[in-house]
C-alpha positions, -999 to +999 in steps of 0.1 A: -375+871-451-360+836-446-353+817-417-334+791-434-333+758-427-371+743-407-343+713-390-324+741-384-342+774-368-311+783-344-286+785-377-264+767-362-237+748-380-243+709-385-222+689-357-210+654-367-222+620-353-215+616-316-192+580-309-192+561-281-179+573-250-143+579-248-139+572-284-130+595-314-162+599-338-156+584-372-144+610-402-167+611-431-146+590-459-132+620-488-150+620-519-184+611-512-205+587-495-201+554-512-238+537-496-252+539-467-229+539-436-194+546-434-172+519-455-150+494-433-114+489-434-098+457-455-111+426-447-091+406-415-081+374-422-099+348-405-084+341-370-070+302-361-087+284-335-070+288-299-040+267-293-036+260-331-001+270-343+005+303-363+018+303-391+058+309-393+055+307-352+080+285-339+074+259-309+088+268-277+119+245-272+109+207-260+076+214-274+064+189-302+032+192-318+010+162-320+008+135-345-015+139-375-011+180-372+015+196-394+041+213-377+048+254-368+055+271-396+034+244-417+062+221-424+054+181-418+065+166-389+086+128-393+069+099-385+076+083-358+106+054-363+094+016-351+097+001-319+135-005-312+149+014-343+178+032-328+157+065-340+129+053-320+118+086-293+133+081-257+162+055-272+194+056-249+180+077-222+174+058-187+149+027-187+146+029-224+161+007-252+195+011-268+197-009-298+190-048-303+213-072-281+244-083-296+251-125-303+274-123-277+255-114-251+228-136-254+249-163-255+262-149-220+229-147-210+219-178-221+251-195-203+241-178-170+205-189-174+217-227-178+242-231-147+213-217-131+195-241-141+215-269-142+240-263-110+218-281-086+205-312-104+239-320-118+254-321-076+218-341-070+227-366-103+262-372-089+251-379-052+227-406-067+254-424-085+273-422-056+247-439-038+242-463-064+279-472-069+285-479-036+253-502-033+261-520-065+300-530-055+291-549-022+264-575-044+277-604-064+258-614-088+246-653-087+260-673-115+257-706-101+232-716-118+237-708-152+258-734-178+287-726-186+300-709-214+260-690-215+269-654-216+228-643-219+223-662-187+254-644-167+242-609-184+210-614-166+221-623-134+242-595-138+218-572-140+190-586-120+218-581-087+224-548-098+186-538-102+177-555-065+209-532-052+202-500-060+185-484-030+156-461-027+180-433-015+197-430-047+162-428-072+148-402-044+176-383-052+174-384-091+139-375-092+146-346-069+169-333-092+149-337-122+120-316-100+147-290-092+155-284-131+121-285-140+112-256-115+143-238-123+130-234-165+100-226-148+110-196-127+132-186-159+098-183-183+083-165-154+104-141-148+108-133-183+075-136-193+068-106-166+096-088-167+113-096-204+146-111-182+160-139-168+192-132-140+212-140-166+200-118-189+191-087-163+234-097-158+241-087-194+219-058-200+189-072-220+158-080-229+129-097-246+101-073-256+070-082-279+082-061-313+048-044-316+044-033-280+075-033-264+060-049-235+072-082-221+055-109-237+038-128-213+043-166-199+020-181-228+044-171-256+077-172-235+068-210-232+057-207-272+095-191-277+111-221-256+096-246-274+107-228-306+142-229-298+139-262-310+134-249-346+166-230-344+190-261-338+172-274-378+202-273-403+232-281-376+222-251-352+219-224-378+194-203-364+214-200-334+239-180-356+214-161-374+216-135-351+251-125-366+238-113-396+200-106-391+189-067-394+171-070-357+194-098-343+168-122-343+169-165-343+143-184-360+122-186-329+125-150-323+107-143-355+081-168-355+068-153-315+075-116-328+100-103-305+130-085-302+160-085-280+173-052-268+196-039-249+185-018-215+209+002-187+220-026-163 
């Protein structure tokens, strides 16, 4: 008499492998056990770091991916245009450049820029020949005692009355109008060295910007561009005009400092 299996005295039937709780238990694969354990599914593919892009996804609108990372759905982003290229990001919207300043309104700019600095001195010139006029017309000059016929002799007279005239009044006034233009180019390379424009300029819309920044460039090289405006009256005032057929608008002295002038919303 057998009591069939020893594991087994009850004779019950085998029951399979209990899961975890609240989970189905795993069915025996068909065909045999291929090793030990049950085999697992296909292999996953490898999951992308969080926040990386997936593959085909597309960016939620206004979203750009950033630079040096290739774009959703793996296609290479554009690089980025130069500073003041009318593809450059942000160009035409509010504070931001719109292209390069045309010749015609720098030379507005530039015409502002000089009445400003010119308006007062010139009145200040005047008033001092005024002064000196008037002075010179009640002296006569002394010729008694030169021969005659001896032009050198009357010259000098001449001009030694006319020297002794002219009153203090009237050279006060000319050097204050030399210090009045003097602190009026002043004020102009400040203000554009901080700010990129002059009133004249800030008038017409535009302004100077360093080429590689975009930032203003500073009074050291605003007073480097003034003295290069200089190089642009060489060759009967030709780099003056080669702003009219330059790619970025630019004079001889604009390319030697290495900036640009744009145009920005009034």
């Amino acid at each position: 008499m057998s009591f069939g299996d020893p594991n087994n005295p009850y004779g019950q039937q085998p029951q399979a492998p209990q899961g975890p709780y609240g989970q189905q238990p795993p069915v025996p694969p068909q065909g045999g056990q291929p090793g030990y354990g049950y085999p697992q599914g296909a292999p996953q593919q490898p999951q992308q770091p969080y926040g990386y892009p997936q593959q085909g996804q597309v960016p939620p609108q206004g979203q750009v991916p950033p630079q040096g990372q290739p774009g959703y759905g793996g296609y290479p982003q554009q690089p980025a245009a130069p500073y003041g290229q009318p593809g450059m990001p942000g160009m035409g919207m509010p504070g931001m450049p719109m292209g390069y300043a045309s010749w015609g309104a720098r030379v507005g700019a530039f015409l502002i820029d000089g009445l400003i600095i010119a308006a007062v001195p010139i009145i200040l010139f005047i008033i001092s020949g005024v002064m000196a006029a008037s002075s010179v017309s009640s002296v006569t000059p002394d010729y008694s005692h030169c021969p005659t016929g001896d032009y050198n002799c009357i010259r000098d007279a001449a001009n030694s009355a006319v020297s002794s005239s002219t009153p203090v009044g009237a050279l006060l006034v000319m050097v204050l109008g030399y210090a009045v233009m003097l602190g009026a180019v002043i004020f102009l390379m400040v203000k554009e060295g901080s700010t990129g424009q002059t009133p004249g300029k800030k008038a017409l819309g535009i302004k100077v910007i360093k080429e590689s920044t975009g930032q203003p460039l500073g009074f050291g090289m605003t007073f480097v561009r003034f003295l290069c405006r200089y190089l642009n009256g060489v060759l009967c005032g030709i780099g003056y005009l080669w702003p009219l057929w330059d790619e970025k608008n630019q004079t001889f002295g604009d390319k030697i400092v290495g900036n640009v002038v744009v145009q920005v919303p009034k």
